[in-house]
Structures are given as C-alpha cells and as structure tokens.
N, C-alpha and C positions, 0 to 999 in steps of 0.2 A: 875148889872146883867151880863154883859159880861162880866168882872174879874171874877165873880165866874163861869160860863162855863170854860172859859180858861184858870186859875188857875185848874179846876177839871179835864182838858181835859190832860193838860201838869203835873199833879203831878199822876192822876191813870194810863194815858195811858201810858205814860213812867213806872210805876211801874208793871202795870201786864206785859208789852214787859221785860223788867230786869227778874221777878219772871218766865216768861216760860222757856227763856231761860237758865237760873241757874238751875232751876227743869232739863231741857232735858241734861245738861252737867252733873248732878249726876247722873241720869239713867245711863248714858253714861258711867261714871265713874265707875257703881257699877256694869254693866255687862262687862266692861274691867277688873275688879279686878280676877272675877268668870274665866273668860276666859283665862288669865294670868295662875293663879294660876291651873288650869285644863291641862294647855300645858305645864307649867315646868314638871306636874305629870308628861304627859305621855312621854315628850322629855326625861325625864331618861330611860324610857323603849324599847325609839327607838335605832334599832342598823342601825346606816347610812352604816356599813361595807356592809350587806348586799341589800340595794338598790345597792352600786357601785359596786355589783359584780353580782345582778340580772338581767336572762336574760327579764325579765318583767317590767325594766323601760325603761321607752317612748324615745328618739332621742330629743334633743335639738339642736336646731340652735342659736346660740346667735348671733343679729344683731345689728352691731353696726353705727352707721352714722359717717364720717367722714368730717370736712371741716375744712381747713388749719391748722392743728395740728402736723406739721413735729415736731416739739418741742418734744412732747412724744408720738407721735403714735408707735412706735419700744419697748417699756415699757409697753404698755398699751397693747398691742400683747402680749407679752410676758407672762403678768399678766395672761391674760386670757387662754394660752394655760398650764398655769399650775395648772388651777381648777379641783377640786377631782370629776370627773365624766368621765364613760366610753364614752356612745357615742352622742357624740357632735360635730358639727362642729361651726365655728367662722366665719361668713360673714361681712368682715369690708365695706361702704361702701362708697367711696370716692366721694362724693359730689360737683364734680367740683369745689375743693380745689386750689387755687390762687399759693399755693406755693409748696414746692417741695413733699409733704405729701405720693403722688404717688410711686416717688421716692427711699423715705426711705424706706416703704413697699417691693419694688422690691429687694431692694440693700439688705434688713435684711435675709429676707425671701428668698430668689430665685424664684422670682417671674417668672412666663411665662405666655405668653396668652395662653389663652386655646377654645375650641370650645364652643359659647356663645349660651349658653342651657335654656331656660326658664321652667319651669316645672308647673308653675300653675299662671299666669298674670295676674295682677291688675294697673291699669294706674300708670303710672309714665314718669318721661322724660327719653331721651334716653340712653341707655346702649351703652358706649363707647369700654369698653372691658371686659373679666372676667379672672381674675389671678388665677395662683392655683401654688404650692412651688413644683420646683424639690426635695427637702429632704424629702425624708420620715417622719424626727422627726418635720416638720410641715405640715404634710398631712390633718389636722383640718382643716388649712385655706385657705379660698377663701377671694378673693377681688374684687369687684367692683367697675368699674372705669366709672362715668358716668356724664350726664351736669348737672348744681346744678339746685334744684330746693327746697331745704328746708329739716326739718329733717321729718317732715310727707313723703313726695315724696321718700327721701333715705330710708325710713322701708319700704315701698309699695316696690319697688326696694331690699331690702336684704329679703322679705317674698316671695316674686317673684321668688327666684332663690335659698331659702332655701331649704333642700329637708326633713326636719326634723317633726315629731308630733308635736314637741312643740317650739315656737318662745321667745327666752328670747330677749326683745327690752331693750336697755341699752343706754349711754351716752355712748361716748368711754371712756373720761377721768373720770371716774367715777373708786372707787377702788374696786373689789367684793371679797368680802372674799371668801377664798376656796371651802367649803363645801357649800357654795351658793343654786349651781344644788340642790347640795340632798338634804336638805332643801324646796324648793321650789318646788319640784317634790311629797316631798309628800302626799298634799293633792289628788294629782293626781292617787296614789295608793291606799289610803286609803276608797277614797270615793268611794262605789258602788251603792246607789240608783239616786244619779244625777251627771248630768254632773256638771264634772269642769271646767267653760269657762274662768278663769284667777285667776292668784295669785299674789298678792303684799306682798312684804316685808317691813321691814325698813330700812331707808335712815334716814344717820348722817352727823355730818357735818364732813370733815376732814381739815378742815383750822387748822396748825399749827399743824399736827399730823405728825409723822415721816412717810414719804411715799419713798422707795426704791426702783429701779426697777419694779413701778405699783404696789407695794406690801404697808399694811399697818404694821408697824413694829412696830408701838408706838400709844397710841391715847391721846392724848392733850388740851385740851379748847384752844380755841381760845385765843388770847392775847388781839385781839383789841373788842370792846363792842358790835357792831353791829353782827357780827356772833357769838358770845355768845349766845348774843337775840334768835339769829337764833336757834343754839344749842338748849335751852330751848324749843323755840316754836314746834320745831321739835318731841322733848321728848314727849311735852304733846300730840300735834297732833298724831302721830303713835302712844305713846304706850297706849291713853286714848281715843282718837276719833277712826281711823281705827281699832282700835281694835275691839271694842264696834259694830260698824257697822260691819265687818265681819262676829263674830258670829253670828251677829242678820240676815247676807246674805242680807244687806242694802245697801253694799262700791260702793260707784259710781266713786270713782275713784282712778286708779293704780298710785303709781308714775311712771311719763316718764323715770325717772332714771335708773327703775328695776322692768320687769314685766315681765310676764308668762304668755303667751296667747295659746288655745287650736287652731292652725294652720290652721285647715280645717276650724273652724268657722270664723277666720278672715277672710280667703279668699270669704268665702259666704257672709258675709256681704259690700265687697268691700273695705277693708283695712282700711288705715288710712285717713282719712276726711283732703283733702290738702289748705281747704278754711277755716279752722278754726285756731288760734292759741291754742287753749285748745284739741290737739288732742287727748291726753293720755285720760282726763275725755267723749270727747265723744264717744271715741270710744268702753268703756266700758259700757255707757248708751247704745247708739247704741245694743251690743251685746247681754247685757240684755235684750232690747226691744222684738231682732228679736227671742231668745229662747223660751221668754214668748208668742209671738206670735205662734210660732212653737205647743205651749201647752208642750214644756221638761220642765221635773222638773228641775235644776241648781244652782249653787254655785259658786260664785266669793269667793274664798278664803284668808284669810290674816296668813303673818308667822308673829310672832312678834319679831323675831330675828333681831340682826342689821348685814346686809346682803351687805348693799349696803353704800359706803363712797364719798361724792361728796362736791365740794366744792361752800362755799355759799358767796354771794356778802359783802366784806368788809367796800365799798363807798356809801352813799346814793342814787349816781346819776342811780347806775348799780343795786340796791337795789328796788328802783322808780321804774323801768323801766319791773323788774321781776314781781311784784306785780301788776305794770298796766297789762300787758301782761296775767296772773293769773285770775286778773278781767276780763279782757275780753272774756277770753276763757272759765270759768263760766257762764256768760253769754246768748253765742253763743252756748253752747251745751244746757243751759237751757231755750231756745228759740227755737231750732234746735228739740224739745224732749216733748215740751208742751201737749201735746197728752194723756201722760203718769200723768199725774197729777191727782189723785183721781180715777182711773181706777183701780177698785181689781183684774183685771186678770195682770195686772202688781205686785202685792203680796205687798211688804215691798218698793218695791224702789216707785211704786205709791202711796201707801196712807200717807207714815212715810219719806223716802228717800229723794223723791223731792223737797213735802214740806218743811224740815226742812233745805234744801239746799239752798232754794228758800227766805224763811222767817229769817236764820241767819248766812248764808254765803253773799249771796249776796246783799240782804235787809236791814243788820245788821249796815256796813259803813254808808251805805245813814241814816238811819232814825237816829243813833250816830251824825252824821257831822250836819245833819238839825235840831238833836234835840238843840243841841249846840246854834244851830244860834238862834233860837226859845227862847230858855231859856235867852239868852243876850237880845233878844228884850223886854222878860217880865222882863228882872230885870230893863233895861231903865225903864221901865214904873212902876216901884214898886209895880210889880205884882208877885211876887214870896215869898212862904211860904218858908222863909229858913231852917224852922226845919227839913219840911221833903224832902229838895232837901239835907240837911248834910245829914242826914240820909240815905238818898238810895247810895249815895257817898261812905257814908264809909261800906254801905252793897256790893256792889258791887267790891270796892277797895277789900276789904277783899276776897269774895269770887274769885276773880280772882288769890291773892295771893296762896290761899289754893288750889285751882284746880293744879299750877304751882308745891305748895310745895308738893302737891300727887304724880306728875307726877315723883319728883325726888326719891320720898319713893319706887314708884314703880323701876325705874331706878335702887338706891338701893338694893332691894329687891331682883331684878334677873340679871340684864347684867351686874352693877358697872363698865361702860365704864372710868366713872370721879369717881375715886374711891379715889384720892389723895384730901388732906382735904383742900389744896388750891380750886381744881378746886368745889370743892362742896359746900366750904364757897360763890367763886366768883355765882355759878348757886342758891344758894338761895339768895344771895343780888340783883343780877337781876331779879328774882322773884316778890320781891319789886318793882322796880327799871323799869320794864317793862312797869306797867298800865301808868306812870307818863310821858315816855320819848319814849317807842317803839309804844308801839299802838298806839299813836295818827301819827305814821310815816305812820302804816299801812291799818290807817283808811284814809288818805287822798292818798296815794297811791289807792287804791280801789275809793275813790270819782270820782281823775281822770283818773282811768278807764272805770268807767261809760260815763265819760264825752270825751273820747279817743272813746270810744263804739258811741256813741248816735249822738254825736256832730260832733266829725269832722271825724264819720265814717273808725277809724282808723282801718286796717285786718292786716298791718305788725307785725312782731316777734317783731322787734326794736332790733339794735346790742345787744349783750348778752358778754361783754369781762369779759371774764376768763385768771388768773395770770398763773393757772396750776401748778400742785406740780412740784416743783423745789427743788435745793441744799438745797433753805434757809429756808424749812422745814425738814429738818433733826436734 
C-alpha cells in the first residue's frame, strides 16, 4: 500500500510539475513569436533619424558605477560619448575605486572639481567630489567621486545628481551599441494612454567578440564552453521569455546591465534597495507595485534588439558565485513583495507574474535537486516504474532541446548575430549538450543559493572578477 501512494505521488506529481511548465514555456514561446514578428513589421517603418533630431525626446542621463576599472574606464568613456543621441549626459560614478580609476578619468577628460549640486536626493554614502571636463567636446560628462558603498548605493548617488527625464542604469564595462538611446526611448514616444515606468533591452554575451576602443567591431561565439552555454541561455531567456512577458506587460525584471527607468518615479519610490543583492529585479517589482497602487495605468516595456554587450563568467567558481548571488536576490525581492501575490489590482504581475516566478524560477532548482534525491531513494528500494520515469526523461530532454532549437530559429530569423555556420553548428550542439552538463551546474548553483539565503544568512554581492575586453579579444 505505501509503494503504490509513493510510486503514484513521485510518477504523477513530478509529471503534471514537468506538463505545466512546458505548457507555460509554449504560451511563452507562441506569444514571443507574435511579438517578434509584429516589431520587425514596424521597426522597418520607424525612422530613428528623426527621434535624434526631435525636439520631443525626453533627456537621458546614463549612469554608470565605477569601481577599480582603471584598465578601461578611458574606452568605456569614450564608447559612450559617442552614442547616436542628442541630449544626454554620462554620470560615471567612482565608487571609492582602490586604484588609480579616479585618475585616468581626470587625466583623459580634463577633469575639474566643480560646485557639488545635488538636485533631487536619495540615501547614499558620501559624495567626495563632482567632476565636470574643461573641453567642450566632453561637456556630456560628469563624474562622481564618492566612499564605496556597492553598485546599488553608486546609482542612488549618479540618480541623485542626474538632472535628466530619463535614467539609463548600465555596467560601465558593458559594450552599448550606438543607436541604443533611440531604441530604447521609443516606447517612451510612442505610448500615450500609460505610463512607461522602464525599458529593458537585450544583453549578449561578448566574450571573444572583437571589442575596440569600447566599441563592438566583430561578434564571435565564445571559444570556451561555459560562456557558449551562456550565449545560448541568454538567446532563449530574452528573445523567448522577456519577450513574451513584455508584451503580455508581466517583465518583473530589467537587466542591471541596461535599463530605462522613468527618473521622477525612481526617485518617488526611493531608489535603489541597498540591502538586497537583486536590486535590478526589486526595484522594478517595487515600481510596479507603487503605480498600481497609485491606480495609473502602466507599462514596463521590452526592446527586443541586442542593445547591450557584456561579458559572461568563463570559470565555474565566478559562474557559481553569479548564480548564487541571482538566487538570492530572486528570492529577497520575492519575500520583500509577497503582498502582491493574487491581488488583481496588482493586474498580470499579481495573478500570472509572481506566481509563475515563484513556482519555476525559484521553486523549480529545489523541487529538481530533491526530486533527484527522492527518485535515488525509491530506486534503492525498487520502487520505481521505469517505463514511465524513461519516458518523462526523454519528454523533457526533448522539449528542452526544442525550446533551445526555437530560440536559435528565431535568432536566425531576425538578428543572425552567429550567422557563420561554425558558430551555429557549435550553438545547436550545445543545445544538446546543455540539459546533460550545464543545467544540472545551474541547478545546484540555485540549491546553494537557497542554502546561502536561509542557512547561513548570506546579504553580500561575493567578489564578481571580470578579465574585461582586452588585446586578446581582438
């Protein structure tokens, strides 16, 4: 009698968990497809010429955090002051940087102090000085020179002293293609019956891509396997999951890499949250929350262009380490936010959003990692029907592969970034190659995030070392 409960418990309830989720990833799929295909139409129709010469688009501040990156912050400056858009400024913001970071900034630029202005303040540690360039031809930039206290703390600090509508929050060393702004600003024009409280783009990998003076010149697969992975997972995530949420006005969260916040609303909500590691995702639940509260209609926007180029962990230890950190901060904003759960005046992110955040984002590792354990203890015991544990294996194997192989049709279809028949043969063999060797890396990365979370009550970022594009990407 108890073999047949616990045979019936561990063969249906693992199969209807598998069958919802595969069900919610084709939804997902089949309104990414819709969505896609609706935004190449009209991106041939859009003219970017005249956004960058309209006196009607909004002021960008691009804020960038800075800590010890003398290496390429002078490139990475560079990059940015020569994006296609009229008016913008660039707030780099030095993070009580260990080495000369300061420095090169002054030395490139013509740095000077200048009178330390605050225009709209939100906590942060102290402002040491503020820079601004004797040369005209970089009147764009300001710099902030302040005690370190993290990169949440540095954006509270370059939002604080932006003077702009609109806040683009970036990595420094991150690559942004030109047309970026205009891009990203459009749903800001476009939409007039609700507000637009932020826009996220796509973020690619650029490990091994030719990178030039902060410029992306070439784009390349990865050589080594692990950022391949990356590559791939990245594809399917933007252009098949954010996508999908966007239109449906679900996306709970921007990447930190590259995002578009409406300036006034940041500041009304209190910036960025300096006690979480998941800032980027809570601070867009956050902002959703406070609108829907408000009773404004609104729209968290998604571009599905590859906008933003960042480089992704090559080593397992630094790999580990992002994904704990990932978990965690999933987590704490979905702890931080519980309120919102099943609440229809919260709309899509309460009844569909949360949950589905909740049950295979975050839920998904754990009940995997313990189904695992669970399944070894019944096959100890020669309690396991093996027909139908092959069976759901190679159902799941399969559809995992297919979601992956979709994800590069669509890649195909419109961006063809891996357009050479190397790089395309190498991103379908990984495809393969993934359920068997990467996910089970990033399933126990998540486990001991949990167990970082819960256990030994871990809040730190944990070092993050970056190689940074160099020579020997060229």
């Amino acid at each position: 009698m108890v073999y047949h409960y616990v045979t019936n418990f561990f063969n249906y309830g693992i199969f209807i968990y598998a069958m919802t989720i595969m069900s919610a990833y084709l939804v997902l799929a089949y309104v990414s497809l819709r969505s896609i295909r609706n935004y190449i139409k009209h991106y041939n129709n859009t003219y970017f010429d005249n956004i960058l010469r309209s006196p009607l688009a909004p002021s960008i501040s691009i804020i960038a955090p800075a800590y010890n990156e003398s290496l390429s912050i002078v490139d990475n400056i560079r990059s940015l002051l020569s994006l296609h858009y009229n008016n913008y400024e660039i707030v780099i913001v030095n993070d009580g940087s260990k080495d000369n970071t300061l420095q090169r900034m002054i030395e490139a630029y013509s740095l000077v102090p200048v009178q330390n202005i605050v225009l709209d303040e939100i906590p942060h540690k102290q402002v040491r000085g503020v820079y601004e360039s004797t040369n005209p031809a970089f009147k764009k930039l300001k710099v902030i020179d302040k005690e370190n206290g993290g990169k949440s703390d540095a954006l509270n600090a370059g939002i604080s002293y932006a003077s702009s509508e609109l806040v683009a929050c970036i990595d420094v060393d991150c690559v942004i293609e030109d047309d970026a702004l205009l891009r990203m600003v459009k749903p800001y024009l476009e939409e007039t019956r609700r507000k637009v409280v932020a826009v996220g783009g796509v973020v690619r990998i650029a490990n091994d891509c030719v990178i030039r003076d902060g410029r992306l010149m070439e784009v390349r697969l990865a050589r080594k396997w692990l950022p391949t992975f990356q590559t791939l997972e990245y594809i399917r995530a933007f252009l098949l999951g954010r996508m999908a949420w966007g239109q449906l006005n679900g996306l709970l969260i921007i990447s930190g890499a590259f995002g578009l916040f409406d300036r006034k609303l940041v500041l009304e909500v209190g910036g960025y949250d300096t006690r979480t590691v998941g800032e980027d995702m809570e601070l867009v639940v956050r902002m959703r929350k406070y609108v829907a509260d408000q009773g404004i209609s609104y729209k968290v926007a998604y571009v599905p262009d590859p906008l933003c180029w960042t480089e992704a962990p090559d080593t397992l230890s630094v790999f580990q380490k992002q994904r704990n950190r990932w978990t965690r901060g999933t987590i704490e904003t979905l702890r931080a936010h519980k309120e919102v759960m099943f609440k229809r005046k919260y709309g899509l992110m309460g009844m569909l959003s949360y949950p589905f955040w909740l049950l295979y984002e975050w839920l998904a590792p754990l009940i995997e990692f313990f189904g695992l354990i669970y399944f070894a203890v019944l096959a100890c015991l020669g309690w396991i029907n093996w027909q139908h544990f092959t069976i759901l294996l190679v159902l799941v194997y399969t559809f995992a592969v297919f979601i992956s192989w979709l994800s590069l049709l669509i890649e195909e279809m419109t961006y063809r970034e891996y357009s050479g028949g190397w790089a395309l043969l190498k991103l379908l063999l990984a495809a393969l190659l993934e359920p068997i060797f990467y996910h089970p890396i990033t399933v126990w990365a998540a486990v001991m995030g949990n167990y970082d979370k819960f256990v030994r009550k871990k809040k730190t970022w944990g070092e993050q070392v970056r190689k940074g594009f160099t020579s020997s990407s060229m």
